[in-house]
N, C-alpha and C positions, 0 to 999 in steps of 0.2 A: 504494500500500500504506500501512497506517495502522497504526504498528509499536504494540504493548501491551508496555511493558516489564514483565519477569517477574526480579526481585528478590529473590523472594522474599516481599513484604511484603503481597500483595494480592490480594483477591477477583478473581483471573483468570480463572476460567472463567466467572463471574458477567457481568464486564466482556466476556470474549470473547463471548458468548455474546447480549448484551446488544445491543453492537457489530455482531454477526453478522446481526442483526433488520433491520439500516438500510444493511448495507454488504458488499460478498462480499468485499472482501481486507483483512479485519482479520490481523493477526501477530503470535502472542506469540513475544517477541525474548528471549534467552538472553545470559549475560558471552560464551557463545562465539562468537555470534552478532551483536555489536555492527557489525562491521561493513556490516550490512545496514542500519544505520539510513540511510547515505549516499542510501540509493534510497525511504527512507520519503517520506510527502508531508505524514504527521502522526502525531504522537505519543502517546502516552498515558501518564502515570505514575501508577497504580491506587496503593494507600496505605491497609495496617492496621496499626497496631503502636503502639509506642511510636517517639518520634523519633530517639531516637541511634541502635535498632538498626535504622530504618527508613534513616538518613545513612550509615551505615557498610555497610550491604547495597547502599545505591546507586553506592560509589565507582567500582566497576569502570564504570559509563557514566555519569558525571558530565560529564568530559570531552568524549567524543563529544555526550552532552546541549544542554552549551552552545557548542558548533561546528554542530550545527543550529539552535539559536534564535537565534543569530548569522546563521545563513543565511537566517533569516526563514521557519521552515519552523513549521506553526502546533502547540503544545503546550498540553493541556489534563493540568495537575494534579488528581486527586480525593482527596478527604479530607486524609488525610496526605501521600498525591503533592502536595497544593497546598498545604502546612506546608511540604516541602521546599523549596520555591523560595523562601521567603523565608530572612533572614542567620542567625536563629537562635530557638531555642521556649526556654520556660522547664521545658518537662518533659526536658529534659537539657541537656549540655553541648556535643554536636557541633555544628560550625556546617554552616547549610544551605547551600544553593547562592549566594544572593545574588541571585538573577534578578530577584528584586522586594524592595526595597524597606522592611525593616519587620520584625515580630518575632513569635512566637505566644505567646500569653499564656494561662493557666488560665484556665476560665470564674469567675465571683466566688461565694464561699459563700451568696450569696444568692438561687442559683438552683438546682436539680435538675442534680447531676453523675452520673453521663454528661448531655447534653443527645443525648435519643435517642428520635426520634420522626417523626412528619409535621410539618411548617410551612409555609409559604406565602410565597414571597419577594416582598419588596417593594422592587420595581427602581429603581434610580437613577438608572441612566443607560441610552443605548441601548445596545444591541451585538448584532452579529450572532447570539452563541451565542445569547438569548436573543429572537428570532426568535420570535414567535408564543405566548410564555408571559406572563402578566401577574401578579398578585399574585392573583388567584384558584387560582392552580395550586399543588400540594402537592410535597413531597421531601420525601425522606426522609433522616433526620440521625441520627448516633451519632457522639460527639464528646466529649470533654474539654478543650479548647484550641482557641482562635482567631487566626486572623490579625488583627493590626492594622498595617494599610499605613500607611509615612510617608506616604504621598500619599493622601488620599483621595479625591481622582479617580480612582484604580484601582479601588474598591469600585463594581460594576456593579450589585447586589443586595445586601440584609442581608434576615435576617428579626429577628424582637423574642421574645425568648428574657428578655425582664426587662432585658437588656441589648442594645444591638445587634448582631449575629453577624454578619460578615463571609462572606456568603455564595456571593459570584461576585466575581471577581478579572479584570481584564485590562491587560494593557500592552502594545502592539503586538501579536505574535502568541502571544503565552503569555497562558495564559487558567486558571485555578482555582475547581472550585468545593470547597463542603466537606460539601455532601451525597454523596450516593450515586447517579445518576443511572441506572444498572443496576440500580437496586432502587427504583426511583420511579415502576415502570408507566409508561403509556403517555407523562406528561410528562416523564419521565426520558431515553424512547427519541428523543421529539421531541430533546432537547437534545444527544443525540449524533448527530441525523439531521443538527444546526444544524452542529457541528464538522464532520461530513464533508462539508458545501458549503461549509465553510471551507476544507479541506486542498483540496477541487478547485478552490479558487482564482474 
């Protein structure tokens, strides 16, 4: 099972729906329901909003969150779900989870805010999520702030938005991108077909 945390903050039926394409036992997972994650085999933290109220919506499985990434059980952050894992954003004051590394910063005024469109990522490094996609392949992005990893060996992909945009994230088995990949057509769907031959191990 491939739990969809529902929080509140995100395009879940989009995400479920999207998931449901490549996989028959996606789960949107509920605070009453948290402990169901124990039997998840992979996660999802979907992500619209602003950050604090996106941090303060996730407390209730925060905890259980990082006792399965601990376990080694594989976590794919989107958009703002992949804001959350890093220590803190400058569009508020809540601190994130910590899981990676680094901070989310405002795009710079010298670009088009929102950044909200198609782009075409230009990969970095290998990794399984992106499995079969090259820099000719488009997603779809809506976005006001970015990650920037202390480490950036963790940036698997950016695209060039005028600035570099931190666009695919990974560190052992937590994995973020900051597109949309349930709304990216068919290379969207490849890239959640890539996570779930990740969570089957």
């Amino acid at each position: 099972m491939i739990a969809i945390l529902d929080y509140g903050m995100g395009n879940l039926f989009s995400i479920y729906n999207g998931l449901k394409r490549v996989y028959d036992q996606p789960m949107l997972i509920t605070y009453d329901a948290i402990a169901q994650l124990r039997e998840a085999d992979g996660i999802i933290v979907p992500g619209v909003g602003a950050f604090d109220d996106c941090v303060r919506n996730f407390k209730p499985f925060s905890e259980a969150l990082i006792e399965r990434v601990e376990s080694a059980v594989p976590v794919l952050g989107i958009c703002i779900g992949m804001q959350l894992l890093f220590e803190a954003s400058e569009e508020g004051n809540e601190k994130g989870l910590g899981l990676l590394p680094g901070t989310v910063v405002r795009l710079p005024d010298t670009v088009r805010v929102p950044h909200m469109g198609w782009n075409n990522l230009l990969p970095r490094r290998d990794s399984v999520l992106l499995d079969g996609i090259t820099d000719a392949d488009y997603f779809y992005f809506v976005h006001s702030y970015h990650c920037m990893p202390r480490d950036e060996a963790r940036i698997i992909a950016s695209v060039d938005y005028g600035v570099q945009v931190t666009a695919v994230v990974n560190r052992k088995n937590l994995y973020g991108v900051q597109f949309h990949p349930e709304k990216s057509s068919k290379r969207g769907l490849h890239l959640l077909k890539n996570f779930v031959s990740i969570c089957k191990g």
